[in-house]
ZADO-1210 file (C-alpha; in nm, 4 decimals, padded with zeros to 6 digits):
<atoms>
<atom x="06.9538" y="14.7362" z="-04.6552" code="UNK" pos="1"/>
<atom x="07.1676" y="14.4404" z="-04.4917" code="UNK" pos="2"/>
<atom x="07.5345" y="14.3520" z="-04.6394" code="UNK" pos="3"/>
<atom x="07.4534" y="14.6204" z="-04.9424" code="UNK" pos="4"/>
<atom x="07.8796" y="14.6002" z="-05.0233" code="UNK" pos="5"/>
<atom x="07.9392" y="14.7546" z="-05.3052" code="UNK" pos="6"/>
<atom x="08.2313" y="14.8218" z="-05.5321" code="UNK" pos="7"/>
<atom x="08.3816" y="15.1998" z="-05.7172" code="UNK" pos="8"/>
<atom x="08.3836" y="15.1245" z="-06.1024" code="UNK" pos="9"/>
<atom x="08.3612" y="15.3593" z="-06.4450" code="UNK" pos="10"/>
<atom x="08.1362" y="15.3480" z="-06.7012" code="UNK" pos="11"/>
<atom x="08.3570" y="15.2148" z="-07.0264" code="UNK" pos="12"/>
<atom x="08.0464" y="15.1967" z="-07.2492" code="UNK" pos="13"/>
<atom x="07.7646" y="15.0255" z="-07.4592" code="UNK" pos="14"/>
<atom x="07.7953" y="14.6723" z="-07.7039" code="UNK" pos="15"/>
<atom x="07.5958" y="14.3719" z="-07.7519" code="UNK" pos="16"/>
<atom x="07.6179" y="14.0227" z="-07.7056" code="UNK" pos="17"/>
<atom x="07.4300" y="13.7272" z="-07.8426" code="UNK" pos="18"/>
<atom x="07.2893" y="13.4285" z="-07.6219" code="UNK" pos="19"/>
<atom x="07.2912" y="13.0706" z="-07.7519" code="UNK" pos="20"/>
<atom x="06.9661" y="13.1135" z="-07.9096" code="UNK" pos="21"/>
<atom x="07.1315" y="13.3628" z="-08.1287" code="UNK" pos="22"/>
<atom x="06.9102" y="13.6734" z="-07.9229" code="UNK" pos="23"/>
<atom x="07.0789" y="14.0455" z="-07.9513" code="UNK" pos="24"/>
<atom x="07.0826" y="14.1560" z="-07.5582" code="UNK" pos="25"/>
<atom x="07.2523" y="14.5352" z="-07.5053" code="UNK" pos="26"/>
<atom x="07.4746" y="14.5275" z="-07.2113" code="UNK" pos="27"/>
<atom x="07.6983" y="14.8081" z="-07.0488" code="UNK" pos="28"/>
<atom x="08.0239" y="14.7426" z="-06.9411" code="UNK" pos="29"/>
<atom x="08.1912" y="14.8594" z="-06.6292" code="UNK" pos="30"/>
<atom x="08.5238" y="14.8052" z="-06.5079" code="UNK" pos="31"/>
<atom x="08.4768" y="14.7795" z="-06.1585" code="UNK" pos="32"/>
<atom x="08.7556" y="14.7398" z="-05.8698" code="UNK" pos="33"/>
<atom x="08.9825" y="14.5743" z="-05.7198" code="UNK" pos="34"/>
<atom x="08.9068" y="14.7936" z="-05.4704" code="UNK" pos="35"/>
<atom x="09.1168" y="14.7920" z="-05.1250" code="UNK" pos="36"/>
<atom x="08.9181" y="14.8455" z="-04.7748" code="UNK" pos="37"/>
<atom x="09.0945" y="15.1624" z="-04.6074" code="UNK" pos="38"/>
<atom x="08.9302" y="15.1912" z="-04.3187" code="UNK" pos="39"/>
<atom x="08.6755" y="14.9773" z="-04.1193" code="UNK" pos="40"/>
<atom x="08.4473" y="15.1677" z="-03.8863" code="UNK" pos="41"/>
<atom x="08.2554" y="14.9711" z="-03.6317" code="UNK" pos="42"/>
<atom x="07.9170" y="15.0368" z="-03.4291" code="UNK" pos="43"/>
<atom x="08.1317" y="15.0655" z="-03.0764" code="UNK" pos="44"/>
<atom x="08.3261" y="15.3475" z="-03.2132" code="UNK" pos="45"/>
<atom x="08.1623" y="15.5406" z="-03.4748" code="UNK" pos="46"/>
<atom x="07.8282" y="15.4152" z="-03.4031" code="UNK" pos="47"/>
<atom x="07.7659" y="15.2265" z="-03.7341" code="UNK" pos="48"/>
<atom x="07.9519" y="14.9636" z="-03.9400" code="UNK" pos="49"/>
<atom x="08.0750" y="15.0519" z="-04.2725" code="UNK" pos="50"/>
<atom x="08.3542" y="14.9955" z="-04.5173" code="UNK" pos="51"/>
<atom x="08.5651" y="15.2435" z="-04.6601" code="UNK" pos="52"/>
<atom x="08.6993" y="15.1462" z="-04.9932" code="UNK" pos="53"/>
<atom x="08.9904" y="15.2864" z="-05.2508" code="UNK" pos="54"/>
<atom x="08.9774" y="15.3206" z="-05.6167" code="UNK" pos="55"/>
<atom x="09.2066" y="15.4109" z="-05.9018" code="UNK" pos="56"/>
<atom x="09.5895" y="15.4435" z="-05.8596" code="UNK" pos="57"/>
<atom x="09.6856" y="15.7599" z="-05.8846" code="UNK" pos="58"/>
<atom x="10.0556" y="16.0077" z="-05.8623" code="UNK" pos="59"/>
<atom x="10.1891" y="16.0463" z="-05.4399" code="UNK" pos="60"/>
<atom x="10.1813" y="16.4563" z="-05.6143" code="UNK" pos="61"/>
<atom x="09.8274" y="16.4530" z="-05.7162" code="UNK" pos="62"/>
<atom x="09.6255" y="16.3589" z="-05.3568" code="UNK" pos="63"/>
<atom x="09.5458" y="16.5408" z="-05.0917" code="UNK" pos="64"/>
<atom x="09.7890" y="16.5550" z="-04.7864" code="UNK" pos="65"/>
<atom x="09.4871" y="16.4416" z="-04.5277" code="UNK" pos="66"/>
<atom x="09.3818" y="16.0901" z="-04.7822" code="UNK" pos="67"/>
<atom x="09.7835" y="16.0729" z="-04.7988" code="UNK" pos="68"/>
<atom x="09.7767" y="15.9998" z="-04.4353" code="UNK" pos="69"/>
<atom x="09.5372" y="15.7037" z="-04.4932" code="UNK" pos="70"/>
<atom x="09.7847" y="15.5390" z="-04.7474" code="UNK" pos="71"/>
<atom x="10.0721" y="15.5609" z="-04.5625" code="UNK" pos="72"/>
<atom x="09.9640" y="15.3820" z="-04.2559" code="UNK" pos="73"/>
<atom x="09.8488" y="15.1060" z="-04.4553" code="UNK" pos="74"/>
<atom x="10.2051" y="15.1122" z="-04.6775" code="UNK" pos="75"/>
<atom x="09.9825" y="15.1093" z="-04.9990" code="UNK" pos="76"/>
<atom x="09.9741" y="15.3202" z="-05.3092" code="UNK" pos="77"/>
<atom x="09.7544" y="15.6484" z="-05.3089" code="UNK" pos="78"/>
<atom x="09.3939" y="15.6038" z="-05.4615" code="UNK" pos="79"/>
<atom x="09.2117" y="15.8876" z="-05.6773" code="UNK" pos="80"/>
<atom x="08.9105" y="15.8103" z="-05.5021" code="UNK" pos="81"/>
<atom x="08.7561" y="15.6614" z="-05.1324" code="UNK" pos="82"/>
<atom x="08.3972" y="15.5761" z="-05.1225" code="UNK" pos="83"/>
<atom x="08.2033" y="15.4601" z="-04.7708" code="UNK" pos="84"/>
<atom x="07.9880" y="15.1705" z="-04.7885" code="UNK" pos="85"/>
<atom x="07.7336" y="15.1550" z="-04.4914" code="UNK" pos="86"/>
<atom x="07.6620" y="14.7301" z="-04.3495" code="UNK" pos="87"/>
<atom x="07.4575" y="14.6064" z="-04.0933" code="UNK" pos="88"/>
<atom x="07.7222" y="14.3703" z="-04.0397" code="UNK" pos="89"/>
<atom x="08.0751" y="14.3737" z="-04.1546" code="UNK" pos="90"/>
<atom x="08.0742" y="14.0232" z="-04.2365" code="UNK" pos="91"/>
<atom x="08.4495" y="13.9188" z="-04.1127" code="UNK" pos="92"/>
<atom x="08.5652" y="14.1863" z="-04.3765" code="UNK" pos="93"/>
<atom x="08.8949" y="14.3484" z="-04.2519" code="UNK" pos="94"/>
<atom x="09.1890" y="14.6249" z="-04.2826" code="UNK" pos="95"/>
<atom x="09.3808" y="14.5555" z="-04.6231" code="UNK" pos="96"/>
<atom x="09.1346" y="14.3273" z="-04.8112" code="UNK" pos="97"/>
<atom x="09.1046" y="14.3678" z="-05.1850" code="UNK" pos="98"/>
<atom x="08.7414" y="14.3567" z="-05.2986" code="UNK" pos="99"/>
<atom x="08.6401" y="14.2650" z="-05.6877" code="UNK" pos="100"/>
<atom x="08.4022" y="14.1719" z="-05.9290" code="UNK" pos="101"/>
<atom x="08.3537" y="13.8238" z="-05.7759" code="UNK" pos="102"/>
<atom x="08.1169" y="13.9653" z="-05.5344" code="UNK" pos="103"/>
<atom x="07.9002" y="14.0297" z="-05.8063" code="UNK" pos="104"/>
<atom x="07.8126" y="13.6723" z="-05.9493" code="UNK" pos="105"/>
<atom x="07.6603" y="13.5902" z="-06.2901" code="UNK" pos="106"/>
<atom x="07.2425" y="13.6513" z="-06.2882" code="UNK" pos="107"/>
<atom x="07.2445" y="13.8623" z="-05.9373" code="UNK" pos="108"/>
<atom x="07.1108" y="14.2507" z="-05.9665" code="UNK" pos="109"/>
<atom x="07.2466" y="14.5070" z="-05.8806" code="UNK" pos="110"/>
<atom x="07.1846" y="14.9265" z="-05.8774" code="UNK" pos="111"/>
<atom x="07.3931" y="15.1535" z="-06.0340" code="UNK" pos="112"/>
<atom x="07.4406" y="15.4691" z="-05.8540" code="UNK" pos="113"/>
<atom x="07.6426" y="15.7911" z="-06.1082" code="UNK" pos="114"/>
<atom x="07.5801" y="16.1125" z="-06.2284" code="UNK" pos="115"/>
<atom x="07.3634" y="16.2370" z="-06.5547" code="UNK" pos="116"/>
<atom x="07.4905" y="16.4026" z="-06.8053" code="UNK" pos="117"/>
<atom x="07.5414" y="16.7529" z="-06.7856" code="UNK" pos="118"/>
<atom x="07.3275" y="16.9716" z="-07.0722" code="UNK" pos="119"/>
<atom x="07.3593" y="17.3021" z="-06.9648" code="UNK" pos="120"/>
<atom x="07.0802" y="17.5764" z="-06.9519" code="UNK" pos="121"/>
<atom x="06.7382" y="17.4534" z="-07.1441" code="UNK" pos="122"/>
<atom x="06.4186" y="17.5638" z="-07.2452" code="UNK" pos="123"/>
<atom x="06.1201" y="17.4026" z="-07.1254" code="UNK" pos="124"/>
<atom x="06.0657" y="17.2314" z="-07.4374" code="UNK" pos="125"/>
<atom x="06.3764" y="17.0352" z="-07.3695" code="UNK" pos="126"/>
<atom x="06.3577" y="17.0424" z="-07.0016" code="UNK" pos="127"/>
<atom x="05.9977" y="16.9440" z="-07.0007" code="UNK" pos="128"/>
<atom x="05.8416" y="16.8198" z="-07.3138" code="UNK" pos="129"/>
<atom x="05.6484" y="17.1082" z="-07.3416" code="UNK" pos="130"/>
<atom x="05.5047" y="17.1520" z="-07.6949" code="UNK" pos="131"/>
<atom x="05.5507" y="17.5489" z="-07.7643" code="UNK" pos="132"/>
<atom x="05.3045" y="17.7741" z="-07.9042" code="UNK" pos="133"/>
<atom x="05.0898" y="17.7699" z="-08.2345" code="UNK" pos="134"/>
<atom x="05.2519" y="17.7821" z="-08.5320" code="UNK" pos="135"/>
<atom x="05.0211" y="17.9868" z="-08.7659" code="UNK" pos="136"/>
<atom x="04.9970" y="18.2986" z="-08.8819" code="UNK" pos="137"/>
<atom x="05.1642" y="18.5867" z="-08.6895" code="UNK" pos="138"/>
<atom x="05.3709" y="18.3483" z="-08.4619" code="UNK" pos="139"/>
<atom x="05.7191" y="18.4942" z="-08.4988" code="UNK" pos="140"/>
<atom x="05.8555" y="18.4214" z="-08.1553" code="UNK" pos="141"/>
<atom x="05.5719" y="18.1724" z="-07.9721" code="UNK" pos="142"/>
<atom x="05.7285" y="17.8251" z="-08.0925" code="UNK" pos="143"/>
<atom x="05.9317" y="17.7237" z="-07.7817" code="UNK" pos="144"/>
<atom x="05.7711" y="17.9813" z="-07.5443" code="UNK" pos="145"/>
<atom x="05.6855" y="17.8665" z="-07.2130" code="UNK" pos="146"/>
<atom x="05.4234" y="18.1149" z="-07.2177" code="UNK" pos="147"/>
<atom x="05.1937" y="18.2477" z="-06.9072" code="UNK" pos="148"/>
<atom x="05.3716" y="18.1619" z="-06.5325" code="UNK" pos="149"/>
<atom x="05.1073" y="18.2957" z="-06.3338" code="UNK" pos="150"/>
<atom x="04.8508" y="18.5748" z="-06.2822" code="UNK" pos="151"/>
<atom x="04.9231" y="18.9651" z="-06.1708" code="UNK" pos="152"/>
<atom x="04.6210" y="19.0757" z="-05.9239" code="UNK" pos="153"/>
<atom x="04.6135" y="18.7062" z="-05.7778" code="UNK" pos="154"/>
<atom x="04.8560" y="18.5867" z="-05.6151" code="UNK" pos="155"/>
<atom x="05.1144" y="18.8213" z="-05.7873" code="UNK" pos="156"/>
<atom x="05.4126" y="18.5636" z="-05.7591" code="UNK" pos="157"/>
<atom x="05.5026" y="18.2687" z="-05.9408" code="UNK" pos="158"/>
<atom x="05.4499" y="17.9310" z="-05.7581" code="UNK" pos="159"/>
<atom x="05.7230" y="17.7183" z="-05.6495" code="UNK" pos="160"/>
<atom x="05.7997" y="17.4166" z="-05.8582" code="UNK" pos="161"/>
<atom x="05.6684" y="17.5823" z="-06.1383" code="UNK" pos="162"/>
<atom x="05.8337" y="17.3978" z="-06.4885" code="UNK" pos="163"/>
<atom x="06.0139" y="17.6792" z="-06.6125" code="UNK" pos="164"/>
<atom x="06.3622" y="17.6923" z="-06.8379" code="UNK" pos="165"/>
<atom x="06.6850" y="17.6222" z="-06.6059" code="UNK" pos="166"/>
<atom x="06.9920" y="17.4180" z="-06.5522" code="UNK" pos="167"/>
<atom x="06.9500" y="17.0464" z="-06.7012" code="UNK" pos="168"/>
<atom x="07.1536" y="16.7593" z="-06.6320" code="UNK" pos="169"/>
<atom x="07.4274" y="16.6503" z="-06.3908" code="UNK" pos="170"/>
<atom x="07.2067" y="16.5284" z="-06.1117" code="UNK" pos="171"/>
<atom x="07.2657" y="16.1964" z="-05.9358" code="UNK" pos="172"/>
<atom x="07.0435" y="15.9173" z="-06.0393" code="UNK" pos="173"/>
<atom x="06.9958" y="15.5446" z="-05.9135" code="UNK" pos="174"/>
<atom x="06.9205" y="15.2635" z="-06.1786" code="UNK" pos="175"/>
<atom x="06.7735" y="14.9639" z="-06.0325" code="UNK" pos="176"/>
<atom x="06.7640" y="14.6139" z="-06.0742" code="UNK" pos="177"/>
<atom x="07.0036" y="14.5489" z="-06.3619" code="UNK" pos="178"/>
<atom x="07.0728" y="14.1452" z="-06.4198" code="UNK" pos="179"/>
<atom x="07.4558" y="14.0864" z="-06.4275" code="UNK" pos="180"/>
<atom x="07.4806" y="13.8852" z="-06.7561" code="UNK" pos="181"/>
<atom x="07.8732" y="13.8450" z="-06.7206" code="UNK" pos="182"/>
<atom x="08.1533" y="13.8679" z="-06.5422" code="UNK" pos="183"/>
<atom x="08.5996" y="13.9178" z="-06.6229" code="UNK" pos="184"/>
<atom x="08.8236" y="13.8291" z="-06.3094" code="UNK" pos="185"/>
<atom x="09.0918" y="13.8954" z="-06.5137" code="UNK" pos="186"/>
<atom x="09.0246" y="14.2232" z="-06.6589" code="UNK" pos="187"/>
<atom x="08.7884" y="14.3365" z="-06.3453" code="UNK" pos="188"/>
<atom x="08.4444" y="14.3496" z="-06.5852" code="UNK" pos="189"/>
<atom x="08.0587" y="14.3356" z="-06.5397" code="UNK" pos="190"/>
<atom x="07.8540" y="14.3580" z="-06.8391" code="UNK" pos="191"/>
<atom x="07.5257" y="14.4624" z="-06.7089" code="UNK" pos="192"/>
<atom x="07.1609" y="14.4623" z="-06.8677" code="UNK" pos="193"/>
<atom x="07.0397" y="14.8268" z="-06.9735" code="UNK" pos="194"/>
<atom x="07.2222" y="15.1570" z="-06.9327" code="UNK" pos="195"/>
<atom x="07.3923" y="15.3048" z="-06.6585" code="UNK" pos="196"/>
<atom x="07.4122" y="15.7234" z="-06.5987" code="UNK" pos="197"/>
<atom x="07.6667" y="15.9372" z="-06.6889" code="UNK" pos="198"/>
<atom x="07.9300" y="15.9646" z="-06.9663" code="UNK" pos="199"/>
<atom x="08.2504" y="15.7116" z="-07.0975" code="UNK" pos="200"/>
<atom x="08.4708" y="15.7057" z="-06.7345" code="UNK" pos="201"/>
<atom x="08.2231" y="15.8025" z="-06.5805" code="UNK" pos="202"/>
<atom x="08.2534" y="15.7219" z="-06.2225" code="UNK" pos="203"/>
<atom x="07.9920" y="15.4886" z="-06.0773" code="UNK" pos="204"/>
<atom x="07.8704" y="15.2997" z="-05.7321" code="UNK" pos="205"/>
<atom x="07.8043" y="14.9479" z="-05.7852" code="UNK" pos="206"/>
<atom x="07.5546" y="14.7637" z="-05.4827" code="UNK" pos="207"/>
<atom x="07.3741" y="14.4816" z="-05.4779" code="UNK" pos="208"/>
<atom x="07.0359" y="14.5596" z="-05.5282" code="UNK" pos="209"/>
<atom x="06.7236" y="14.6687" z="-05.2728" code="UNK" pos="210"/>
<atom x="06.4330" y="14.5300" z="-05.4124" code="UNK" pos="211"/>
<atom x="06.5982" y="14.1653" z="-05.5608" code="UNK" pos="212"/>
<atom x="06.7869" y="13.9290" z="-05.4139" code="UNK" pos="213"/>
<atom x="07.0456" y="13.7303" z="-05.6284" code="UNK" pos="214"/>
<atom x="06.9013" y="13.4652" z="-05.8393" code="UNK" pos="215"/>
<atom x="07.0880" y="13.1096" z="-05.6983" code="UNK" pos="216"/>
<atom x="07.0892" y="12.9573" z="-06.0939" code="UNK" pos="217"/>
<atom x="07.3050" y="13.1388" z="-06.3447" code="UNK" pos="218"/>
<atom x="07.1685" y="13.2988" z="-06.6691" code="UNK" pos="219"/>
<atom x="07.0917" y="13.0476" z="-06.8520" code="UNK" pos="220"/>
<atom x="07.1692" y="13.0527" z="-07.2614" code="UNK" pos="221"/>
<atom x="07.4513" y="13.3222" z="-07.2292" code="UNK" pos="222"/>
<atom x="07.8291" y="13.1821" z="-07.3195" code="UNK" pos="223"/>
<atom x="08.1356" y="13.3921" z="-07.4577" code="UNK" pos="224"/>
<atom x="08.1964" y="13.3517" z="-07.8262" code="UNK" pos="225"/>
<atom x="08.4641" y="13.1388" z="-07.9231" code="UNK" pos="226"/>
<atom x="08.6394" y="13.1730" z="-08.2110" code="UNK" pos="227"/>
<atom x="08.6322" y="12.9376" z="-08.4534" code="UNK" pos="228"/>
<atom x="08.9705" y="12.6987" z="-08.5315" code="UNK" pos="229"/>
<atom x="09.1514" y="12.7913" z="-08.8381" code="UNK" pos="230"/>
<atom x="09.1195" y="12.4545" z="-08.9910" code="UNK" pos="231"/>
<atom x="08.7070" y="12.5125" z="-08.9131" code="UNK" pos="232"/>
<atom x="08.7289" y="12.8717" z="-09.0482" code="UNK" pos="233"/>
<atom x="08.8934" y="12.7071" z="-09.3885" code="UNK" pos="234"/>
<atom x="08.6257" y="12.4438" z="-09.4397" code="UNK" pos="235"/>
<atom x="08.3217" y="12.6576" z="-09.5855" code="UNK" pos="236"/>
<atom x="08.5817" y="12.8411" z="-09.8245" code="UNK" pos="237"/>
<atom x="08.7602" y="12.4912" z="-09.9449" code="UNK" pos="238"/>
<atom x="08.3926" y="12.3610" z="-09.9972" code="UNK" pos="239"/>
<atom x="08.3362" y="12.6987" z="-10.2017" code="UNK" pos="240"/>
<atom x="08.6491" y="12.6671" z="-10.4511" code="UNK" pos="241"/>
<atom x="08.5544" y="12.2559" z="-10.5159" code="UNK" pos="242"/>
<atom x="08.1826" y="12.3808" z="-10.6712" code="UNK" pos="243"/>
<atom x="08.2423" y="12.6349" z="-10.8094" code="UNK" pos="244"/>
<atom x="08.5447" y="12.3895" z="-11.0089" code="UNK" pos="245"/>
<atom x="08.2686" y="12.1053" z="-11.0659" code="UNK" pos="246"/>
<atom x="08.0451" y="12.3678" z="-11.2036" code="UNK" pos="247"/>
<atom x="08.3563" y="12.4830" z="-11.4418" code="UNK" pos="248"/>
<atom x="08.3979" y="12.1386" z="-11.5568" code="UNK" pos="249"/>
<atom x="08.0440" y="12.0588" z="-11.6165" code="UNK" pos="250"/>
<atom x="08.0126" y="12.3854" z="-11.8916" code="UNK" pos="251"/>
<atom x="08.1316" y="12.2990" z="-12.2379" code="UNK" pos="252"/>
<atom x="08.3964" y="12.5462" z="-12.3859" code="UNK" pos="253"/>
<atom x="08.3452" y="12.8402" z="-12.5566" code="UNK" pos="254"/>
<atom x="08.4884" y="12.7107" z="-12.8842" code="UNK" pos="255"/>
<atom x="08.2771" y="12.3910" z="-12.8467" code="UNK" pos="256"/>
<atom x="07.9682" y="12.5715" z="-12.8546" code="UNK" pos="257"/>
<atom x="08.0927" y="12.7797" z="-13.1579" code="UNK" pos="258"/>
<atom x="08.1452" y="12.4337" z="-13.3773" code="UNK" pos="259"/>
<atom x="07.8129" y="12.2937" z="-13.2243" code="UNK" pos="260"/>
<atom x="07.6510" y="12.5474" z="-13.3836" code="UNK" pos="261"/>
<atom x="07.8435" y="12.5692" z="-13.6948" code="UNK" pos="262"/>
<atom x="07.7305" y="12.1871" z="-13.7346" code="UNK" pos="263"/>
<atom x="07.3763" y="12.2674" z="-13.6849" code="UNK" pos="264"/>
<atom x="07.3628" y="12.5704" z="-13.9828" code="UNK" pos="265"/>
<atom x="07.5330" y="12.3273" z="-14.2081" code="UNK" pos="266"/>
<atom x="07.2726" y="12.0335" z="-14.1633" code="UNK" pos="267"/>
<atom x="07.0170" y="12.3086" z="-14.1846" code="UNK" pos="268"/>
<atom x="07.1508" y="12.4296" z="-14.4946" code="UNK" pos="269"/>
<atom x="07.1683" y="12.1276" z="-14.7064" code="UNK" pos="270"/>
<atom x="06.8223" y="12.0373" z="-14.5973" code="UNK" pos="271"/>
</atoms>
């Protein structure tokens, strides 16, 4: 759990990206940060160290007077939303620091912390895989039935924890270990290996992970496209247009092959 730091991003969605071995790899991308530190709480006056960090500008109108407070002292713009990170130490990290992406390097993991996506009341063939009832003969309402919850002279109740329809969705959910394949200082992006929770925007806690530490060598074989030059773009086509001219050339003319023949029947005739 030492120096877990961390960083408040959104979920902006799914692609892929090829490696230099020409490899499809499907990556999420998050935007993720800057993020300014707020507040710094120490272990000699709130008992444990921890970081308390801003995210998304937002309207003076549309936060709440007590987070106002926060923003003023510092002289900085109000955030839409403040996240604590806990730290066993706080690693010379101080009042007014900007945090981003950089944290994150290029082949470390890292766990995704959001919420699911909300579905709304289910049946338990949804919920939980269940497989219904027969389908035969006489089965008019037994196909997605949950069918019998318990017994009536013993014990007369329903256990708890029994798999029954309900609410589905909308839970918070950790994903570990996802590789950072690449990283955008400019435009504050991590494209990450696998899927994250939640829906587009959807806001997300980015940590370095628990059960991997960082890998020291970068990913190896992964490199941003380049575009190709325009004079390398025109090559192929230029190359194109001279055989398919050669070719032209090479085929006699359509009235050539008309007296070719003519001479032929003629020969043939007087023979």
């Amino acid at each position: 759990m030492s120096n877990r730091i961390g960083l408040i991003g959104e979920k902006i969605g799914m692609t892929r990206i090829f490696d230099t071995n020409g490899n499809a790899m499907v990556v999420t991308v998050l935007k993720a940060g800057p993020c300014p530190i707020v507040q710094v709480k120490k272990k000699d006056k709130e008992g444990y160290n921890a970081l308390k960090l801003a995210y998304k500008e937002i309207k003076e109108a549309r936060i709440k007077r007590p987070n106002m407070g926060i923003f003023k002292k510092l002289k900085m713009k109000p955030h839409k939303i403040l996240k604590e990170f806990k730290l066993d130490e706080l690693n010379g990290h101080k009042l007014g620091d900007i945090l981003n992406v950089e944290i994150f390097p290029q082949g470390s993991f890292v766990d995704v912390i959001g919420v699911t996506k909300g579905k709304g009341f289910q049946g338990v063939v949804k919920r939980w895989g269940f497989s219904g009832g027969p389908k035969t003969r006489g089965q008019s309402d037994r196909h997605r039935a949950a069918g019998s919850i318990g017994m009536c002279a013993w014990p007369s109740r329903v256990f708890k924890n029994k798999r029954m329809p309900g609410r589905m969705g909308h839970d918070k959910v950790t994903i570990h270990n996802l590789l950072v394949i690449r990283i955008d200082k400019e435009k504050n992006m991590i494209l990450v290996k696998g899927s994250v929770p939640g829906i587009h925007e959807n806001i997300l806690l980015i940590r370095q992970s628990v059960k991997k530490k960082p890998m020291k060598v970068e990913m190896p074989g992964v490199k941003p496209q380049e575009e190709p030059k325009k004079e390398e773009a025109a090559k192929p086509v230029k190359e194109a247009k001279e055989a398919k001219a050669k070719i032209k050339d090479d085929k006699p003319a359509k009235h050539d092959k008309k007296e070719i023949h003519k001479g032929e029947s003629k020969k043939e005739s007087k023979k």
